[in-house]
C-alpha positions as protocol buffer text, in pm:
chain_id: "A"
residue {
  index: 1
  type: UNK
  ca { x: -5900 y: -15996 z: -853 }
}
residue {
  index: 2
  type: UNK
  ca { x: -5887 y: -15640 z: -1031 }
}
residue {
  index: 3
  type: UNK
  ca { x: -6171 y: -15803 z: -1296 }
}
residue {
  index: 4
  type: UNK
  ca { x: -6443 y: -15926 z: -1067 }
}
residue {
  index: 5
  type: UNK
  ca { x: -6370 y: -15620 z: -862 }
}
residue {
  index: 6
  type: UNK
  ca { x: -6424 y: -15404 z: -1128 }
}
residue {
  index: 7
  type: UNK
  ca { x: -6760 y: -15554 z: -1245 }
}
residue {
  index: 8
  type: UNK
  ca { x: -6891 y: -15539 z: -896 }
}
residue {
  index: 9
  type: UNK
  ca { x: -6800 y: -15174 z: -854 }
}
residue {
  index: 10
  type: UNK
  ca { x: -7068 y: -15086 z: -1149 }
}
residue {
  index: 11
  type: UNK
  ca { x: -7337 y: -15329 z: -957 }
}
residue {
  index: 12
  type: UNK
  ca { x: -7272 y: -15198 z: -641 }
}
residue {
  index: 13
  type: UNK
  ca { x: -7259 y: -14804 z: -442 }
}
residue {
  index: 14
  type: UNK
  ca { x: -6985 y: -14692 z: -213 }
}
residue {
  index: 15
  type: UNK
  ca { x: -6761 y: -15000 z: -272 }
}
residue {
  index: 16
  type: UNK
  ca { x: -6395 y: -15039 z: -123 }
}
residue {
  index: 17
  type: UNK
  ca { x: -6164 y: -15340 z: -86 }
}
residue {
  index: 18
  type: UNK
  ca { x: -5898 y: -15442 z: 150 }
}
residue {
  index: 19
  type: UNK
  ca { x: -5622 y: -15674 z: 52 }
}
residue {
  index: 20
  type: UNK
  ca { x: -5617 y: -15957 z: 358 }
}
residue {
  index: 21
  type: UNK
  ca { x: -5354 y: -16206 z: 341 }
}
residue {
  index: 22
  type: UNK
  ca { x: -5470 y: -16489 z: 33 }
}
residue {
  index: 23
  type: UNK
  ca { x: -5862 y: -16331 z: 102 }
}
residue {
  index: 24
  type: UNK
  ca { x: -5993 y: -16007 z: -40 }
}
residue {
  index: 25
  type: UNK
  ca { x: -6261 y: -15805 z: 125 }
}
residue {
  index: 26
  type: UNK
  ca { x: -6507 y: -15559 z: -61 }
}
residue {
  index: 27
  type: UNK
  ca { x: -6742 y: -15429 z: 109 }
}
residue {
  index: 28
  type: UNK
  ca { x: -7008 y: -15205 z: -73 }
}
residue {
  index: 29
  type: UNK
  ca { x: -7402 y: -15138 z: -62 }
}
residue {
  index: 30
  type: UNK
  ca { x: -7725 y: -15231 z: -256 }
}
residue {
  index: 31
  type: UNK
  ca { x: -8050 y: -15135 z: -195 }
}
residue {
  index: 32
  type: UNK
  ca { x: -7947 y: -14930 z: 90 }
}
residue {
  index: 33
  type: UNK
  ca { x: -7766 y: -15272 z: 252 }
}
residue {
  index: 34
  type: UNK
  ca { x: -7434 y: -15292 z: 365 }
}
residue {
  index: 35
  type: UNK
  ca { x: -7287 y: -15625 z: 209 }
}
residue {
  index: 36
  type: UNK
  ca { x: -6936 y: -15786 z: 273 }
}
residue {
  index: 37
  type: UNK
  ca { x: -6810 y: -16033 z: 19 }
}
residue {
  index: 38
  type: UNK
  ca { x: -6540 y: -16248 z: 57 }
}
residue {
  index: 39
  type: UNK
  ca { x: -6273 y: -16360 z: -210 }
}
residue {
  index: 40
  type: UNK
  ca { x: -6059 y: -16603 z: -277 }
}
residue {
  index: 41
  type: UNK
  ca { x: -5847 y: -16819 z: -509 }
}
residue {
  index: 42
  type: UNK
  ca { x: -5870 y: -17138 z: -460 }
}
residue {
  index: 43
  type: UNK
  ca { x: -5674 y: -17464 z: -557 }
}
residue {
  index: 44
  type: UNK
  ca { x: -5872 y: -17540 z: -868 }
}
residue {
  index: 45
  type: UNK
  ca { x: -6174 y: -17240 z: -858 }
}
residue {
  index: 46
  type: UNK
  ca { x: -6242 y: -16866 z: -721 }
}
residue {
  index: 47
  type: UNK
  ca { x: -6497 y: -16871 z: -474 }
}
residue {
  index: 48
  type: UNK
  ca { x: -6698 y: -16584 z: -258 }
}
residue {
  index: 49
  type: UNK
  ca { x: -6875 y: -16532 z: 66 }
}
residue {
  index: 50
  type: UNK
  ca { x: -7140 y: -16321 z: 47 }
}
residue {
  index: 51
  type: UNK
  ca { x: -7324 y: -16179 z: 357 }
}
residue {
  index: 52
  type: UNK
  ca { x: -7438 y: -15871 z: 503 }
}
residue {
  index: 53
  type: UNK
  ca { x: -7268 y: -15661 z: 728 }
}
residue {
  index: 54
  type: UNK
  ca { x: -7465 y: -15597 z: 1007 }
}
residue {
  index: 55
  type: UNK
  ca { x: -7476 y: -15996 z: 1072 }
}
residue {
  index: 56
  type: UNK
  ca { x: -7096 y: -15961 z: 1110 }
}
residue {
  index: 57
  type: UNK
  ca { x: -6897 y: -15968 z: 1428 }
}
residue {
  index: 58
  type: UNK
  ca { x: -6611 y: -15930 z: 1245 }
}
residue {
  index: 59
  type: UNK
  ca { x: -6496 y: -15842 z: 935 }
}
residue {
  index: 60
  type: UNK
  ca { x: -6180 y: -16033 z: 914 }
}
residue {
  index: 61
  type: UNK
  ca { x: -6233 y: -16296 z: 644 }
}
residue {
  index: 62
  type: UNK
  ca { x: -6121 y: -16602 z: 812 }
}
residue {
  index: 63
  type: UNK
  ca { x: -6445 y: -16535 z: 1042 }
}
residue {
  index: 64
  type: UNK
  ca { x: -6666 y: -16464 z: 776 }
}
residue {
  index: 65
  type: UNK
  ca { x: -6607 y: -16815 z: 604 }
}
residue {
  index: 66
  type: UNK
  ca { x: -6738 y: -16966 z: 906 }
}
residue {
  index: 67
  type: UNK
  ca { x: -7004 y: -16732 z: 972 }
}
residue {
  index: 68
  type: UNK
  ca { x: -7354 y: -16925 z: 943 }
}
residue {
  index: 69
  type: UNK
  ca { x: -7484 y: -16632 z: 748 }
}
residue {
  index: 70
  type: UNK
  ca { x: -7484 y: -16566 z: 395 }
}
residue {
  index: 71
  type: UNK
  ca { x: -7416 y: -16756 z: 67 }
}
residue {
  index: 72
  type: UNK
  ca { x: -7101 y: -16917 z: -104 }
}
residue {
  index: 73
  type: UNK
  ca { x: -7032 y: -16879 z: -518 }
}
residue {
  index: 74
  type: UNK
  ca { x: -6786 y: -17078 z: -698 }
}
residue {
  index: 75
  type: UNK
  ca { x: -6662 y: -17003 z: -1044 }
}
residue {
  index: 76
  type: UNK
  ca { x: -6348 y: -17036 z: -1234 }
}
residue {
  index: 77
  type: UNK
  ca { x: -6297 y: -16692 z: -1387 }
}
residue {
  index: 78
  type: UNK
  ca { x: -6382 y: -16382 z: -1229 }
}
residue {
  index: 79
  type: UNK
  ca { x: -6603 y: -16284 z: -1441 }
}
residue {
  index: 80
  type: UNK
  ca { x: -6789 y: -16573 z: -1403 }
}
residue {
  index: 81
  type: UNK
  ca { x: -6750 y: -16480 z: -1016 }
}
residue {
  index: 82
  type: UNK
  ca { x: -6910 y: -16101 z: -1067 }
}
residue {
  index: 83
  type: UNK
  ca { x: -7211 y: -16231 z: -1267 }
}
residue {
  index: 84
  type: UNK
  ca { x: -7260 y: -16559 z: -1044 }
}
residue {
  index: 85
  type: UNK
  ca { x: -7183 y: -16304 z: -706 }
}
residue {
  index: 86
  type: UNK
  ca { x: -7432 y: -15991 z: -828 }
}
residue {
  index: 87
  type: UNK
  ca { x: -7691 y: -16259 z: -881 }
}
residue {
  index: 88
  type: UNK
  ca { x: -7664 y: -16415 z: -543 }
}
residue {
  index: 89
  type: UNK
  ca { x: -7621 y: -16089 z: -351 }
}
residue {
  index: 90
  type: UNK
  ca { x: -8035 y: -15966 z: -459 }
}
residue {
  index: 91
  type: UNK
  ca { x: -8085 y: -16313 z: -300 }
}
residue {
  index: 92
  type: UNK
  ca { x: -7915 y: -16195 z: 8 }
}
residue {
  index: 93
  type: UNK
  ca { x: -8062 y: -15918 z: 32 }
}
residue {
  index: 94
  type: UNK
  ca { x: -8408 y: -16065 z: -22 }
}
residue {
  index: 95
  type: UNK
  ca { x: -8400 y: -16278 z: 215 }
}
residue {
  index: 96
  type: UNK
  ca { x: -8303 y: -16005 z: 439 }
}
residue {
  index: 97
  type: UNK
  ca { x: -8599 y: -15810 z: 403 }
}
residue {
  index: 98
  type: UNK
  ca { x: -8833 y: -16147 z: 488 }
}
residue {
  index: 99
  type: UNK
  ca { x: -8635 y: -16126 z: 833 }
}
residue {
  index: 100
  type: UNK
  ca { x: -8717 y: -15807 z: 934 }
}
């Protein structure tokens, strides 16, 4: 996951990562947001959660997956991930800014 996390690190500030078991967490901030994101490899795709942090209880990816906030991306190359992932997280964040 070295690609996709490397394209996301020039989309988004103070980003970091954390290895967890078959799931990767990044965690890094847009627009002033904290966002967590979710990764990983599936049987037959790459998929993400995206969601923001201060939504979380946890930040253990297991419990993120079943969190009911934030939005899913599927792709089959991580590039494809990054582009599809940096498109949805404005979305999150959007959305966040109706809420409030």
């Amino acid at each position: 996951m070295n690609t996709f996390f490397n394209i996301l690190s020039k989309n988004l500030d103070r980003i970091t990562r954390e290895n967890q078991g078959s799931y990767l967490l990044i965690l890094g901030e847009v627009k002033g947001k904290k966002i967590a994101i979710c990764t990983k490899k599936g049987e037959h795709s790459i998929y993400a959660k995206i969601t923001l942090e201060e939504l979380l209880s946890s930040l253990d990816c297991r419990e993120v997956e079943y969190n009911p906030h934030g939005l899913y991306v599927f792709a089959e190359t991580e590039e494809e991930l990054a582009e599809k992932t940096i498109s949805k997280i404005t979305r999150v964040i959007e959305a966040s800014f109706k809420t409030t």
